[in-house]
N, C-alpha and C positions, 0 to 999 in steps of 0.2 A: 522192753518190748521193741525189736526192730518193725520196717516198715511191711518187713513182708508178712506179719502178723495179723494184719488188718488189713483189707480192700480200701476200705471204708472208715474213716474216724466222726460220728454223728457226735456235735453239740450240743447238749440240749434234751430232754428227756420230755418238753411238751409237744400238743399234737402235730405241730410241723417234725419234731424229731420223727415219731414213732410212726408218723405217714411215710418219712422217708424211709424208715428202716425195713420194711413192711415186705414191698418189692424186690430188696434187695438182696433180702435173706433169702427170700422165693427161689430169686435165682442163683442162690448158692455164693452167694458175695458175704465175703466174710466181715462183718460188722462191730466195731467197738464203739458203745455208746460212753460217753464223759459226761455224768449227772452233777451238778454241785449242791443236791440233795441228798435226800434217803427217806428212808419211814420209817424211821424208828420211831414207834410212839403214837403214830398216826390213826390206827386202828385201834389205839386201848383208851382213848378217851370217853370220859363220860358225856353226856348230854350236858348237865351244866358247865363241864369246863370248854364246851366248845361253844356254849351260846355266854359264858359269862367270861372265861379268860381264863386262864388260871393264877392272873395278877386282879381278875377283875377290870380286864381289858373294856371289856363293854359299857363299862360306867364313865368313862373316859367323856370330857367335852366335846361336842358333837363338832366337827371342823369342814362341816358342810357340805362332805363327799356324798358319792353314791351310797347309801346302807349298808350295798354288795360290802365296799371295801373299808364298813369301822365292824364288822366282825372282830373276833377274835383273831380267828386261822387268816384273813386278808390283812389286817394289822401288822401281824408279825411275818408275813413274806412281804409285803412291802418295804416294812422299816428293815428288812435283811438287804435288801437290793438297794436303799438308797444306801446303807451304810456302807455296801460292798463295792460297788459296783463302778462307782468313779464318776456319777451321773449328777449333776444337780439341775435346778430347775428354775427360771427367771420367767414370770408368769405363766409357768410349765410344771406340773402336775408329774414326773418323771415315775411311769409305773412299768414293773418289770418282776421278775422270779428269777430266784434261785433252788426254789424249792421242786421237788420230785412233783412231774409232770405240769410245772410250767404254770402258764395264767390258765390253764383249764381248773386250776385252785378255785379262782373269782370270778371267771364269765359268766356270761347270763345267758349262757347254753342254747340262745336263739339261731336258728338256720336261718341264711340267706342265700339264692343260688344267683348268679350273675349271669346276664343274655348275650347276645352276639352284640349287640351294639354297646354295651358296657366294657367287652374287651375290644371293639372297635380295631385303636390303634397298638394291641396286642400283638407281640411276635408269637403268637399262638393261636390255633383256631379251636373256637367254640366248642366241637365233636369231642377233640382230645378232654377238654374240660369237663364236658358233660361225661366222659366215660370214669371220671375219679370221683366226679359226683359221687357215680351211683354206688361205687366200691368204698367209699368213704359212710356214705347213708347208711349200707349193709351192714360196716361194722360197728358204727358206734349205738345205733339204735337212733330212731326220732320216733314224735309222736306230735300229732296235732291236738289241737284242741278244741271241743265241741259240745255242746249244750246237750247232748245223747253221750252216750258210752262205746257207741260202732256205729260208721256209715253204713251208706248204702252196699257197701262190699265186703260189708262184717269186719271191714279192717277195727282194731281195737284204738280207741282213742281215749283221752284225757275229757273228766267231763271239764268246762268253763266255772268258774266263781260265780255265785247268782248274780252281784251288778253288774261285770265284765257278759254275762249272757242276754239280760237285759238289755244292753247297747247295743249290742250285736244284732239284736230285734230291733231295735228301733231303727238303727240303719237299713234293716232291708224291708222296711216298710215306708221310710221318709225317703225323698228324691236330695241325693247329697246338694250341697250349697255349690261346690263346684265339680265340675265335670270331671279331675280328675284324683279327684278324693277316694280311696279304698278301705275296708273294713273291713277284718277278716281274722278268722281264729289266729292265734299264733301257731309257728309248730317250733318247738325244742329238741333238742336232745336229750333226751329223757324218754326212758321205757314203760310203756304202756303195759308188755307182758314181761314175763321173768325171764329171762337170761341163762347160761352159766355164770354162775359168783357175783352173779345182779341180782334185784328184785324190781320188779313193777314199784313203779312209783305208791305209796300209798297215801298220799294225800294228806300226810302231816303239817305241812308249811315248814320243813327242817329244810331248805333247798339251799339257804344262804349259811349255814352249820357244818355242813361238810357231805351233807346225803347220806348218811349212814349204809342206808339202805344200796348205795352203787346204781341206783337210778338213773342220777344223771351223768352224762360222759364226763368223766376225768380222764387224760391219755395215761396215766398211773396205771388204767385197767387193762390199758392194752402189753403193758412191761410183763405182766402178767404170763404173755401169751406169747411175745416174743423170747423168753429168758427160758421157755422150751425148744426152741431151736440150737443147734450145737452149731450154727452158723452167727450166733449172737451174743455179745459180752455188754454186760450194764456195771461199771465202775463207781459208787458211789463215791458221796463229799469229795467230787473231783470237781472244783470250780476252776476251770480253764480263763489262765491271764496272759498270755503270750501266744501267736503263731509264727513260727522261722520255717522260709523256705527252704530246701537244700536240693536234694536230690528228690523228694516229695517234698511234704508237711511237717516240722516238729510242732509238737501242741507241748507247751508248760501249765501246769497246776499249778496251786494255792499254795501247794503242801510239798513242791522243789520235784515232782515226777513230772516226766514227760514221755509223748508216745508221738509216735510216727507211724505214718501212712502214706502212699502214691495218692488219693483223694481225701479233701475233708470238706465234711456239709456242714454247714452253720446254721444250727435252729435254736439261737440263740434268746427270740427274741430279737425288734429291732432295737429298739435300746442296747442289750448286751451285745447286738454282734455289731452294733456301730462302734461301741467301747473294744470290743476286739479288732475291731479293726484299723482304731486310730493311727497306727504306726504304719498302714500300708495305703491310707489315702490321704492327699492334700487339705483338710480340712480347714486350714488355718487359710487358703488363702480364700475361700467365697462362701466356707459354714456349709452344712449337709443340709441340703431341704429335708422337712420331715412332713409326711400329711398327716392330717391327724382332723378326725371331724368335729366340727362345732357343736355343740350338744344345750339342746332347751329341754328346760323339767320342767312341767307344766300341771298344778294337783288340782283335777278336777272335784266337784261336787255330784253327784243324782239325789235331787230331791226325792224322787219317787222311790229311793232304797230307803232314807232314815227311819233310823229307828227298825227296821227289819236286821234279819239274825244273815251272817255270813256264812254260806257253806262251806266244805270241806275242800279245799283245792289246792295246788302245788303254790309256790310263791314268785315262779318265770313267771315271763311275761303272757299276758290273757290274750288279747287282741293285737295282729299288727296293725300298721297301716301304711300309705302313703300317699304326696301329693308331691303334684308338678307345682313348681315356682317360675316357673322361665322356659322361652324354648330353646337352649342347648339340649345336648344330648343327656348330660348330667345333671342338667337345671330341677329334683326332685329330691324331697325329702323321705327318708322312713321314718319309724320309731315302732315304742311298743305300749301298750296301754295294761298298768300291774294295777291288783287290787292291795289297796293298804294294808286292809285287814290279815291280811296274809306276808306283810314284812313286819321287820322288828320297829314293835310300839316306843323304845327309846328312840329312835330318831326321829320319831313326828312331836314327842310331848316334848323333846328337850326344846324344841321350835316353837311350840306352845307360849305365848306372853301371860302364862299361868304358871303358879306353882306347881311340883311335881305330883301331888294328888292330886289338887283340881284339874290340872292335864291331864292327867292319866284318865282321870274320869270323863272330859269330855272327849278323848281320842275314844274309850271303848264304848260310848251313846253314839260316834258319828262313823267311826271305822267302817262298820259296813257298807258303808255309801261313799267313800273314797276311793277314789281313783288318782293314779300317777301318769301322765304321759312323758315318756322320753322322743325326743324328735333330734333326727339325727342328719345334719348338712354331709355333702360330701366334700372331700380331701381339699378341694381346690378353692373354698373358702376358708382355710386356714393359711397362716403364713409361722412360719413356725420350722426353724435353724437350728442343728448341732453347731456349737462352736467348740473350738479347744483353748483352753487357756493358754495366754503366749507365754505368758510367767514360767510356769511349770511344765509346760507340756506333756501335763499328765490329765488331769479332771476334764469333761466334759460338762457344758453348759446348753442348757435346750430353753432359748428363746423361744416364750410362744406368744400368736398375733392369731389376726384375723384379715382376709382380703380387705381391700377398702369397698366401702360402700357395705359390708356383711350390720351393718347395723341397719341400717336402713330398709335391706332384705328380713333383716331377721323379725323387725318390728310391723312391716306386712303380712309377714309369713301369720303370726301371733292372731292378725285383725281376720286372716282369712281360716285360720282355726278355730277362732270364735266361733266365727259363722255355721260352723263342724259342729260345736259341741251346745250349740244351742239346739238347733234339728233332731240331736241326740240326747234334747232333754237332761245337758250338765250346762253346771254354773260351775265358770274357769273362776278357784280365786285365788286371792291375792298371793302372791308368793313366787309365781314364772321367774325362773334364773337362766343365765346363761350359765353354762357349768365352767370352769377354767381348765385353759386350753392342758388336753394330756387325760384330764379325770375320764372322756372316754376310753382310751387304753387300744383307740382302733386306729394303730398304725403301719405306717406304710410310705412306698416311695424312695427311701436314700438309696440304695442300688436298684434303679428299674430294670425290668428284664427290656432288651433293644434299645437302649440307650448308649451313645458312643463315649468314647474319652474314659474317666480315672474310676469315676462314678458308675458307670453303665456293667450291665451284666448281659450274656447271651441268654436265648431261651431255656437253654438248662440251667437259668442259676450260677455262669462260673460268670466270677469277678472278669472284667477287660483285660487288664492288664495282670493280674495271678493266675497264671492255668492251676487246675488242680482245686482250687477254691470256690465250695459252690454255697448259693446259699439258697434254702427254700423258705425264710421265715417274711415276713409282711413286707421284708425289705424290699424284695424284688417285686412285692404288684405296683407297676408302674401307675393306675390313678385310681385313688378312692373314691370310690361311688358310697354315696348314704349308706348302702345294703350291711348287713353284718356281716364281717371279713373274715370271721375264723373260719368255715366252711370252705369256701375259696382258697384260703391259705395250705388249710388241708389236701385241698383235690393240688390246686398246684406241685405240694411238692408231692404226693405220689404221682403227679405225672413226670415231674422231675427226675423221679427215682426209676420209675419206667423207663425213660430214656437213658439213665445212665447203665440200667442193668443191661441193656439192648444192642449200645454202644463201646461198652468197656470191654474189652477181652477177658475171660476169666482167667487170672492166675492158675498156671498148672500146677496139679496138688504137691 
C-alpha cells in the first residue's frame, strides 16, 4: 500500500481512535485504521467463561487491584500489553491494550466534562470543547442515575442501588460538614433505552463481564458503524512497532507489513504511543513526565442497610462526588461511590481474615450495606517518569511517585471525609488504601498540546518537531484535573479531527 492510499493512517482502534476517525470519513478523507486486535471469539463466549476464565482466571490470588481489572477479559489484555509492549513498571502499575477497542475493554464507563477554568492555560477554548461534548454524548449514549426511573422531563434514567439511594437522601436532608462537598447521582455511559445492536441496560450486575447486552459504550461498537463507510479500512492483528519518516509516514507491523500515508494519528494509548515514539524523542536525557492521578479506596459501612436485601442495579459507579482541598484552581478531588453488593464477591472475601465459607458468608449477611469510595487527586500530585534504558535502548521504565507533601494532603483529605460520611450515616472501616501509582489508568501529559521544544505538540495534536504526526490520545491533555479523562479525551480528538478535515486539502480522486 503506497501513501497515496490513505489520507490518514489511525493507531489504535480505542475511543480516541474511532473519535478521530469519525470526522474524517465525514469529509471524505480516506482512512486506514491499524488494530493489534480483533474479535475473534469475543462474542461466542459463555457467561461463565467470562466471569470464571477459561483457565479459571478468577480464582487467581487477589494482587490488590481494582476488581475492574482481576476479571477475566482485564486480565488477559493486560498481561498482553505488559508482555508486548516494551513497558515495565518501577512502583508503576503500567496499564495499557492491545486489544480491539482499546481500555474501553476495562473503564468504569464514568462521564466527566471539564470547564473553562480547567482548560484555563489550554491552547484551545472552552466553545470548541463543549461542541465535541455533545457529539460525543450523542453517540455513545449516557444515562444518569436516580432513585425514580425518569425525571422531570421524562428523560429515561437508571434507577440507584437502595444503599447508594439512601445516601443520596441523607445528603440532601443533612447540611454537608464542609461547604464544598457534593453529592450526586452518577452518570455513565451506559443505555438507558435500546439502541441499534444495543440494548438497555438490564440491571444484571454483568457490567465488569463484558456487557453482553452492548449497554455499556465500548468504541468496538462504533467499528461497527465506521467499516460501512467505503471511505474506511480496519486492518486487524496489526500491532504497529516502528514509525520512519520519508516523504510522509511509514508505519511497520508485528508481522514485517508496513503502510504509508502524508498523516498519521496516534491513538495509541499514552503508554503505547510513548513506546512508539521512543526513537523520535530525547527520553534518555530528563525521562517523559507522565501525570497520572493519586487514587484512595475507601469501603464504607451504612448501618441503617444491614441486614436488608440489595436491589437490582448496574455495578458502575452510584453516586459521584467532590471536594475542594486547597485554593488553586485544581486544588479538588472527585471519585465515585459503588455498591459492593453489585461487584464480584471474590475480591472482598479473599480480604476477608476468614476462611473461604466463613467469608463468603459474612460478605453475603453485610454486602448489602457496603459501600466503595474511589477519590481521585489530580495529575499534579503525582510525580511519575518514562525512562529508557541506557543498556539496551529498547524497554521503557515508568517510575511512579507522588508530589511531596501528597501524604500529608492525602491524610487530611481522609479526616475531612470522615466528617462526609458520618452526616451521611457511614462508618469508614478499616482498610483505606492508597492505590499504586498507574492502577488508575488516568493518563496524561507526555506531549502536551502548547507546549514548546521536543516534547510539546500544537493544538491539533502534531508532534514540534515531526510534521505529519498527530496524536489525539491522553498524551496531549496538558494537566489532569481529578475529573474522568476518557470523555475529554474523546471530544478532543474529534475536535482534532475536525480541524484536520478543515485544514487538510482533499486528495484529488
Amino acid at each position: 500500500m503506497n501513501w497515496s492510499d490513505a489520507d490518514f493512517i489511525i493507531i489504535g482502534s480505542g475511543p480516541a481512535g474511532v473519535s478521530a476517525a469519525f470526522p474524517l470519513i465525514a469529509a471524505g478523507r480516506r482512512v486506514l485504521m491499524l488494530d493489534a486486535g480483533n474479535d475473534v471469539g469475543s462474542q461466542e463466549e459463555s457467561r461463565s467463561v467470562r466471569v470464571l476464565g477459561k483457565d479459571m482466571e478468577s480464582l487467581r490470588a487477589d494482587d490488590g487491584s481494582s476488581p475492574k481489572l482481576q476479571t477475566p477479559v482485564s486480565r488477559g489484555i493486560l498481561e498482553r500489553f505488559r508482555r508486548d509492549s516494551g513497558i515495565d513498571g518501577a512502583g508503576f502499575l503500567p496499564i495499557g491494550s492491545f486489544a480491539r477497542g482499546g481500555l474501553s475493554n476495562v473503564w468504569g464507563a464514568q462521564i466527566s466534562y471539564l470547564d473553562a477554568e480547567d482548560i484555563a492555560d489550554w491552547p484551545i477554548d472552552i466553545a470548541s470543547l463543549q461542541r465535541s461534548y455533545e457529539r460525543i454524548s450523542e453517540r455513545i449514549g449516557i444515562a444518569r442515575n436516580a432513585d425514580f426511573t425518569a425525571n422531570a422531563d421524562g428523560e429515561s434514567v437508571l434507577p440507584l442501588g437502595a444503599t447508594a439511594a439512601h445516601v443520596l437522601h441523607r445528603h440532601k436532608v443533612a447540611k454537608p460538614a464542609s461547604g464544598s462537598f457534593r453529592l450526586f447521582p452518577a452518570v455513565n455511559a451506559i443505555l438507558s433505552q435500546t439502541r441499534p445492536g444495543r440494548a438497555a441496560c438490564d440491571l444484571r450486575g454483568d457490567c465488569l463481564y463484558g456487557c453482553p447486552s452492548g449497554a455499556i459504550y465500548n468504541s468496538r461498537q462504533d467499528l461497527l458503524l465506521l467499516r460501512k463507510s467505503p471511505h474506511f479500512r480496519l486492518l486487524d492483528n496489526m500491532r504497529v512497532v516502528s514509525l520512519t519518516r520519508n516523504a510522509g509516514w511509514t508505519v511497520a507491523t508485528a508481522d514485517g507489513s508496513s503502510f504509508s500515508a502524508p498523516r498519521i494519528i496516534l491513538a495509541a494509548g499514552v503508554l503505547g504511543t510513548a513506546a512508539l515514539l521512543a526513537d523520535h524523542l530525547p527520553i534518555e536525557e530528563q525521562g517523559l513526565r507522565l501525570l497520572n492521578s493519586p487514587t484512595l479506596a475507601i469501603p464504607l459501612l451504612s448501618p441503617a442497610r444491614l441486614l436488608r436485601s440489595s436491589t437490582p442495579t448496574h455495578s458502575l459507579a452510584q453516586l459521584g462526588l467532590s471536594l475542594r482541598y486547597g485554593g488553586g484552581t485544581s486544588d479538588y478531588v472527585t471519585g465515585a461511590i459503588y455498591e459492593v453488593g453489585s461487584l464480584p464477591a471474590q475480591s472482598f472475601i479473599n480480604r476477608m481474615p476468614l476462611g473461604r465459607r466463613a467469608g463468603r458468608a459474612a460478605f453475603e449477611t453485610i454486602a448489602g450495606s457496603l459501600l466503595v469510595a474511589t477519590i481521585y487527586y489530580p495529575g499534579d500530585q503525582s510525580r511519575s517518569y518514562i525512562h529508557r534504558e541506557a543498556t539496551t535502548g529498547k524497554r521503557l521504565t515508568i517510575r511512579g511517585g507522588f508530589a511531596d507533601g501528597f501524604d500529608i494532603s492525602a491524610e487530611a483529605l481522609k479526616r475531612t471525609l470522615r466528617r462526609e460520611w458520618k452526616r451521611l450515616g457511614l462508618i469508614q472501616l478499616p482498610g483505606a488504601s492508597l492505590a499504586e501509582p498507574g492502577v488508575d489508568a488516568h493518563f496524561a501529559g507526555t506531549l502536551p498540546m502548547g507546549a514548546s521544544g521536543p516534547f510539546g505538540t500544537s493544538a491539533d495534536g502534531e508532534l514540534n518537531l515531526h510534521p505529519g504526526l498527530h496524536i489525539v490520545d491522553g498524551s496531549i491533555i496538558p494537566h489532569l484535573s481529578s475529573k474522568y479523562i476518557t470523555m475529554t479525551i474523546m471530544a478532543n480528538a474529534d475536535r482534532i479531527a475536525h480541524r484536520l478535515a478543515e485544514t487538510e486539502a482533499k486528495p484529488a480522486s
